[in-house]
Each structure stands twice: as C-alpha cells, then as structure tokens.
LUMLOMI-601231 format. One record per residue: x, y, z of N, C-alpha, C in turn. Coordinates in pm, whole numbers, plus 50000, padded with zeros to 5 digits. Example, Ala and Ser with C-alpha at 12.3 -4.5 7.8 and 13.67 -1.06 7.14 Angstrom:
BEGIN
513194943150780512304955050780513204967050780
512854977550708513674989450714512905000350787
//
This chain:
BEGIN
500844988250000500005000050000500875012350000
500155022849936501195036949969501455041750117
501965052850121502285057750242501065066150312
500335066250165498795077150234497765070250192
497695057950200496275048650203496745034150322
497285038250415497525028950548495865022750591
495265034450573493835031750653493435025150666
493315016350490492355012650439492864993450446
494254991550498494984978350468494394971050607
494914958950563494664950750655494594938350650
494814927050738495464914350635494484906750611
494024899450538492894893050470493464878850430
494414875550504494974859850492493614848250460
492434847050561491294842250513491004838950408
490994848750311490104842850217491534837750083
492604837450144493574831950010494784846950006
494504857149995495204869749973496004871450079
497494879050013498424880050108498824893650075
499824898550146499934909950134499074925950163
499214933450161498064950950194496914944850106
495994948250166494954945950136493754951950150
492524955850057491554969050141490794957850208
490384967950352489954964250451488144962050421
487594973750355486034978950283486284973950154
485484975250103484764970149938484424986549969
485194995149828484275009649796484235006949684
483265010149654482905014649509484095030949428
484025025549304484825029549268484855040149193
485055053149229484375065949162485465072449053
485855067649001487335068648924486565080148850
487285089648832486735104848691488125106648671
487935107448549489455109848433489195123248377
490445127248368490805144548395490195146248219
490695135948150490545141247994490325132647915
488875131547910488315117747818489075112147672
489135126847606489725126247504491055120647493
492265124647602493635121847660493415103747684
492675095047681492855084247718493295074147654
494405067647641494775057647570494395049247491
492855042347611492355033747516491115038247431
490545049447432490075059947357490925061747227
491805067047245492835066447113492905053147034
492815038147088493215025947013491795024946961
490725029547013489575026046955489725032846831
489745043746807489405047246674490865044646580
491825033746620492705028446512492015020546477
491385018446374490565007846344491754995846227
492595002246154493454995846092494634993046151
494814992046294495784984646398494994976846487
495704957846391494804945746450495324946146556
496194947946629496524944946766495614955946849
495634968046814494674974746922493054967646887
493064965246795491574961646785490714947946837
492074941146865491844924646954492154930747094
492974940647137492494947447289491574954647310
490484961647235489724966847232488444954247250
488774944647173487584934147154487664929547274
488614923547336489034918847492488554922247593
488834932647599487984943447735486794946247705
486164945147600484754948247574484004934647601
484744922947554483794910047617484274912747746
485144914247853485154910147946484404919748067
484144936747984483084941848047481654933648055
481364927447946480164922947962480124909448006
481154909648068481084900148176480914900748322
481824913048321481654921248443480074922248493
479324930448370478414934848406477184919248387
477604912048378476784898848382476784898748540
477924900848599478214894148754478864882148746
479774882348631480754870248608482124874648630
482574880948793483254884948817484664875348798
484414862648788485784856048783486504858648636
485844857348568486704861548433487594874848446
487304877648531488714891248560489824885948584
489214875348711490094867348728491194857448660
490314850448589491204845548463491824855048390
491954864648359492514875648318494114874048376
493884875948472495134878648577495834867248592
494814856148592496044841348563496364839848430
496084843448333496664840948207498064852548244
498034866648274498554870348295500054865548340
500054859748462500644850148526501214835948448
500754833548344500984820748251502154826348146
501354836848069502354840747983502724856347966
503044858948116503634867848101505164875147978
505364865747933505954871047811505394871547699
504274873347662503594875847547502854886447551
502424894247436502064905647440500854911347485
500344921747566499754924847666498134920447530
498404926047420496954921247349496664903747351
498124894347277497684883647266497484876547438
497844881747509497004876847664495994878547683
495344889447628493624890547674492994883747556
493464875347449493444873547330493004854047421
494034854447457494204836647479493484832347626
492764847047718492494842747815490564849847805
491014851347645489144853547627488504840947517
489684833547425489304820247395489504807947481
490584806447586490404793647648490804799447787
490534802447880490994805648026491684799948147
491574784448104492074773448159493514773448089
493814778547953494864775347911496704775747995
497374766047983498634767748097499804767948027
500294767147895500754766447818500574767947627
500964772747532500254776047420501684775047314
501204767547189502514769447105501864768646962
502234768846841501994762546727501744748746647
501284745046582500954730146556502414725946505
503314735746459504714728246454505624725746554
505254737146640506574734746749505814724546864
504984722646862504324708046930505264694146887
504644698246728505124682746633506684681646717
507434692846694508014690746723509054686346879
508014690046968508244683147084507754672847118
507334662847009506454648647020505264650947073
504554661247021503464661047067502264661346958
500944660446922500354668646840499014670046828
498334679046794497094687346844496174675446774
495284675846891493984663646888492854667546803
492244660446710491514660346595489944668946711
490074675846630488804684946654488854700846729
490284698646780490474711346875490504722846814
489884732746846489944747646792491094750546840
491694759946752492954769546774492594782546834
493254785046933493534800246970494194813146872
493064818946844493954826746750494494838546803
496164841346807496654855946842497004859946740
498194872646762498684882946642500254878946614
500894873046531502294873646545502694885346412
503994893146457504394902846380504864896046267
504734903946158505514903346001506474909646004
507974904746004509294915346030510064915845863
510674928645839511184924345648512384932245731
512914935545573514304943945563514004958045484
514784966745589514764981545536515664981645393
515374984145287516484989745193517174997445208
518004992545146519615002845172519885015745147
519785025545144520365033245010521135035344965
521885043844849522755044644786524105045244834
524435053444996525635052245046526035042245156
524375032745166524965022345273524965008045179
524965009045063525375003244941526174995644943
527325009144985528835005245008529744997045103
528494998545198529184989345326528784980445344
529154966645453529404956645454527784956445574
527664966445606526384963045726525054955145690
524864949845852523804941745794522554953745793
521714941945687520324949045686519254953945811
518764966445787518014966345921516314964345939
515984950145985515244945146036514234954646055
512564954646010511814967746055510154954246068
509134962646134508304956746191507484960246042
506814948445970505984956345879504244952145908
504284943445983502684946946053502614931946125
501134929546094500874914646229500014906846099
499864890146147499104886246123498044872146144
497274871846146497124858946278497314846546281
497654839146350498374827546387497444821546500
497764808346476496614800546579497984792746687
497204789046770498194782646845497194775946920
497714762047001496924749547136497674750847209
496404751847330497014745247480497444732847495
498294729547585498554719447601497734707147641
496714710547691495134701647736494594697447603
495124706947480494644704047359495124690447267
496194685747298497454678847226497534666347329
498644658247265498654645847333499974645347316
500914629847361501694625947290502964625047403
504114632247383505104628047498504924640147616
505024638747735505284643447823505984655647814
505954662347890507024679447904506804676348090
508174676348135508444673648249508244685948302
509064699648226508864711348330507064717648309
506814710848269504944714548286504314706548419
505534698748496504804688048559504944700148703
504344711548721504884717848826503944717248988
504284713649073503614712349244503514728749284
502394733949289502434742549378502574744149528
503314755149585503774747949700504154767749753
504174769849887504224780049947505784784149990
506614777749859508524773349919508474791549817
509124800049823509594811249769510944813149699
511544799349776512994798349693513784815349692
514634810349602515344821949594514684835249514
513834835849481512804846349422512984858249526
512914857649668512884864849713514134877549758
515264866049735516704875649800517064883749574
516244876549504516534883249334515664895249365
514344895849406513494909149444514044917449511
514834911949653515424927149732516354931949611
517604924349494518444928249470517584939349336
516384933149322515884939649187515534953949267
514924956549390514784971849468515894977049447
517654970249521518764977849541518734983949382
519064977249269519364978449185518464997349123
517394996249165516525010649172516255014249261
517375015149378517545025949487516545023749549
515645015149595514385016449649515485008649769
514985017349916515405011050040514125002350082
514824993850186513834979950215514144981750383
513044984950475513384985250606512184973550655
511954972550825511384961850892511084973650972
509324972351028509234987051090507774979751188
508274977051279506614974851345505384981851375
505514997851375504785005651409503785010351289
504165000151153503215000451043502114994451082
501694982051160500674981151188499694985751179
498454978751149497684967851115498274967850965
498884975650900499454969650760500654962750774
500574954050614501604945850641502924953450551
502674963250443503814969750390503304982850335
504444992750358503935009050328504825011850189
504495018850087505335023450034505465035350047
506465040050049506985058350068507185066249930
507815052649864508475061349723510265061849739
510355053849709511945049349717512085044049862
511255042049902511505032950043510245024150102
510605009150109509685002050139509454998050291
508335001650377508214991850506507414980250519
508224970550578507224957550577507274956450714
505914949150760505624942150926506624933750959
506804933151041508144915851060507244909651141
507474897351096506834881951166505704877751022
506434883250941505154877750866505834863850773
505204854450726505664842750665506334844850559
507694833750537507804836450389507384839150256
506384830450260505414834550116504654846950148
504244855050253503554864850284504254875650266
504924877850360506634886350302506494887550165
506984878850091507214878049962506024886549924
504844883449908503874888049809503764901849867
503754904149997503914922550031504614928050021
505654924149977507004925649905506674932749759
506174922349702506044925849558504774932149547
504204937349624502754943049627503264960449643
504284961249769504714975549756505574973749684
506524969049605507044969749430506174976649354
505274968449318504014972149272504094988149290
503514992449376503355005649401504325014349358
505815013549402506795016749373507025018849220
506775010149092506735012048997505165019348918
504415014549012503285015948911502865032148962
502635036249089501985045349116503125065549203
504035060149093505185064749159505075080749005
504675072148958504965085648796503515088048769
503375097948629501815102548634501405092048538
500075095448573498845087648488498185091148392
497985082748252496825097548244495175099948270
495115085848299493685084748349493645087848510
492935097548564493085095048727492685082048783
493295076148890492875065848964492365072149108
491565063049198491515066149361492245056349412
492285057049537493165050649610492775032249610
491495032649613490735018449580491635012849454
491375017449354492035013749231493535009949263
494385020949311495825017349333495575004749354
495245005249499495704990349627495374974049511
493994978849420493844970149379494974966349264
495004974149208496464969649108497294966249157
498064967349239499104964149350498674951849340
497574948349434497514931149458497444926049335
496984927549249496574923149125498144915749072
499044922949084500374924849065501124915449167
500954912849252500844904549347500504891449314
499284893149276498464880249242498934872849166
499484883349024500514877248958501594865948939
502144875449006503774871749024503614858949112
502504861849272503094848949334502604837949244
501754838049180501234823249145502054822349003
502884827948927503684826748817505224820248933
505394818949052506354816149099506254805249191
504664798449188503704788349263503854784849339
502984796649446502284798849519501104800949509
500504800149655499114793149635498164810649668
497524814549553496914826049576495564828949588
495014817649617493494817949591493134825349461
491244830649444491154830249345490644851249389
490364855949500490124869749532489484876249407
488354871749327487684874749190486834887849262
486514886849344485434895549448486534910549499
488174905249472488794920449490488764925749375
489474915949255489824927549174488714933549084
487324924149150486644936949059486524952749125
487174961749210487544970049215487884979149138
488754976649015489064981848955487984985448841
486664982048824485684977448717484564988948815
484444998048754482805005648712482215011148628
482215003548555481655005848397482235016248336
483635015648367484735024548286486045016348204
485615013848072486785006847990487895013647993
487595025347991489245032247966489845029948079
489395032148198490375030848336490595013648341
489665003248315489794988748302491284986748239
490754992048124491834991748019493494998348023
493095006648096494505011648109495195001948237
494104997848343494874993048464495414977048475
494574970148295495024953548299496194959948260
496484971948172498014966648079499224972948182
499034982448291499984982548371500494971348445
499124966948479499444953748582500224944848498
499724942748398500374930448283502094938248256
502024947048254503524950748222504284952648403
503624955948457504764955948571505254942248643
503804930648590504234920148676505564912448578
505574914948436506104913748352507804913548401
507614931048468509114933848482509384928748615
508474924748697509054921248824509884906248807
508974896348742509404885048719510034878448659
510614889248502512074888648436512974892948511
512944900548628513644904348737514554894148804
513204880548857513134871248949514074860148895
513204857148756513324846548750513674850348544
515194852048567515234862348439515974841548355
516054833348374516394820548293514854811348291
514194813348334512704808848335512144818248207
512444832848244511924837148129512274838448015
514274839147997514164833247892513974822447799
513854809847875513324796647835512224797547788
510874807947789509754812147807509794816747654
510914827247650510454836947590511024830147409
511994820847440512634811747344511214805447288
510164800047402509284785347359508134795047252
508104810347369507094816647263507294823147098
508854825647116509444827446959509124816246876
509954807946901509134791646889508044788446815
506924791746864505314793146815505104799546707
//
C-alpha cells in the first residue's frame, strides 16, 4: 500500500490473499481528467491496427462480463497474465478470452516438434504474430558491409493449442507442484529494489498493515511468513513502479491498492504459490469504465512482467525462446 492509504489495509489471509489489502469494498468513483487524453480511447478509433483492435475486443467482452456478475473472468485475466507473462499484453487478453484454463500455448509445429500433436477436433487460439522484412539500403549504405536493418511491417494471425489440447510425449517442466517454498525469488526481488535505489526497512509501528510504500522506500511488518513477506513485498514493488509517475487516466486510492495486489496476484502464482482466486477484489478496479479497466490490465500486465524477468530472468528466457518458437 502507499504511504497515504495505510487506513484502508489490513490482512485478509482468510480468504487466500496476502499481502496490503483493502479492509472495505468501495465502490469505485474513478473520473478521468481528459476523456479525450485516454489511451484506450485513442486505440479505439485505430481501426486499421489489429493488435489494438483484439484489445479493444478483449475488454469489451470482458466488460460484459463484468456486468453479467461474472466476476471471475477478471480473474482469469490475471492468471493468464501470470501464465504468459511474456507475450504481448493484446495476445494475453486474446488467449484468456478464447480458452481461460489455458497453461501453456505453442503452434501446431513446434508441438510436432516436441512429440506432441494437436487432437483432431480442437479449435485453435487465434493471436497476432508480427511480420518483420528488411529496410532497403540506400545508395551510400550500398557501400558497406552492414547488415540489413530489420523493421516491423505489421501482424498477422496465427493460431496456436494449449497443452490440454494435444497429446503425445510428456514435458516434464509442465509437471509443476504448487507449494508455498519462495525459493530464491525472494533475496533476486530485494536485489531487483537495490538495483533502483528503492530502500527495504522492517518497521513494526506500520501496523495493522503489512507493507507501506513511501516512494523509494519500502516498510514491511516483521513476523510475517515467507510466502507472505514475499507477496507484500512485491505488492509495495508494485506501488513503487506503478503509482510512483503520472497517469493519464486519474485513479483513487481503491484502484491503486487494487492493482498492486493484482500484481501480486501475479507474480506469486507465476512463481507457485498458492493465491486463491480473490475474483470479488479485483473487481475494484471495474465501474463501467473501459478506459480506466483498460489502462489498469496493461499496467498490471507490464509491471508484473518486469518484476518477474527480474526474478526469474532464465525461466523467462526459456519462456520467451518457447514463445518465439510458436
């Protein structure tokens, strides 16, 4: 939690959640300074950029899910999040609005090629993969020996299966136990704070919260468990990155705390731990405002991003290899 929403924390171990936590359910009165100024306002009317237009489609089914009272699909949101965090913030809301269960995702070749292959009848997940060419040269780089330079020339869609989809040989590191062990994740997080000057103190007089953020300085409760630690750990991270620079949509303080955990929610269960499913917090962030929705999955999706290439930076590149791969 920040340093000026203490009030509102409080530990909520009960229901699965670790870390600051709001104490009330408020409703969420979010008003944005400049409708026009809003990000995902702007992607809407790209209508000839498929990637904004499959995040635009995303958040629009998953409002009307919201507003069904099918609050868990937020949820799944946030565990896909957590799955493939190295893939791009569109094809995640992309793969966790066709299959939600999904725990893994590749191409029908790079399956074949791990002895595996997609079972007669299964629909494909369709995301966006980029089209990359070569810049031409001109006349004075003609002359030189340099290589060509590589340029993005658009997207186009590609299907890919879960692994629930396919059969065939085994993948051992899919065989994973969740378990409340934190391993070394936790002493890579303090070094990922040192590394951005953020100080890390032990302060008892934070009470009833379990961690404050200041803004380059973190307090946590002491006596709290390893895996608990950990996730209030990365909860005032959270804060630290996310709510530290401007916005351009305004948030309230409700909104923060909830991104924070959200971010939280993340990371611990991408590092498995056991996070329950808290579908009933993060709809917090949800009052029938897409733009603030929208702006607050893709922070969360990018900060938990950077926390956990942080953590666990040979996991992700193994990750990020399997998703080139695809």
């Amino acid at each position: 939690m920040t340093a000026t929403t203490t009030s509102i924390a409080t530990n909520d171990a009960s229901n699965g959640a670790t870390g600051s936590h709001a104490a009330q359910h408020r409703k969420n009165a979010a008003q944005r300074t400049n409708r026009s100024d809003s990000p995902y306002q702007q992607r809407t009317a790209q209508k000839d950029n498929p990637t904004q237009l499959l995040i635009k489609q995303a958040v629009d089914y998953l409002m009307q899910q919201l507003e069904a009272g099918h609050s868990e699909t937020l949820a799944a949101y946030l565990g896909a999040m957590a799955r493939f965090h190295n893939y791009s913030f569109g094809n995640i809301l992309q793969i966790a609005r066709q299959r939600p269960t999904a725990t893994r995702v590749a191409g029908f070749g790079t399956w074949k090629e791990l002895g595996r292959f997609v079972k007669r009848g299964e629909k494909g997940i369709q995301i966006l993969a980029p089209v990359v060419g070569y810049r031409r040269k001109d006349e004075t780089e003609q002359e030189t020996e340099s290589k060509p330079q590589r340029i993005l020339i658009g997207f186009r869609a590609v299907y890919v299966w879960d692994y629930a989809q396919t059969d065939g040989a085994d993948l051992p590191e899919l065989n994973h136990t969740i378990s409340g062990d934190v391993g070394g994740n936790h002493d890579r997080l303090m070094d990922f704070l040192a590394s951005h000057n953020i100080a890390l103190e032990f302060n008892e007089r934070i009470a009833p919260a379990l961690g404050v953020s200041y803004g380059g300085k973190i307090a946590l409760l002491p006596g709290q468990s390893k895996a608990e630690e950990f996730t209030t750990l990365v909860h005032e991270t959270a804060h630290e990155l996310l709510h530290k620079a401007e916005r351009r949509t305004f948030t309230t303080a409700t909104v923060r705390e909830t991104e924070a955990e959200a971010v939280a929610f993340i990371v611990g269960q991408a590092v498995g731990l056991e996070m329950g499913n808290a579908s009933s917090d993060y709809i917090q962030m949800y009052a029938g405002d897409a733009t603030l929705l929208a702006e607050s999955l893709e922070v969360i999706q990018r900060t938990a991003s950077t926390i956990l290439r942080a953590i666990r930076p040979e996991e992700a590149a193994a990750a990020e290899r399997f998703a080139a791969a695809s």
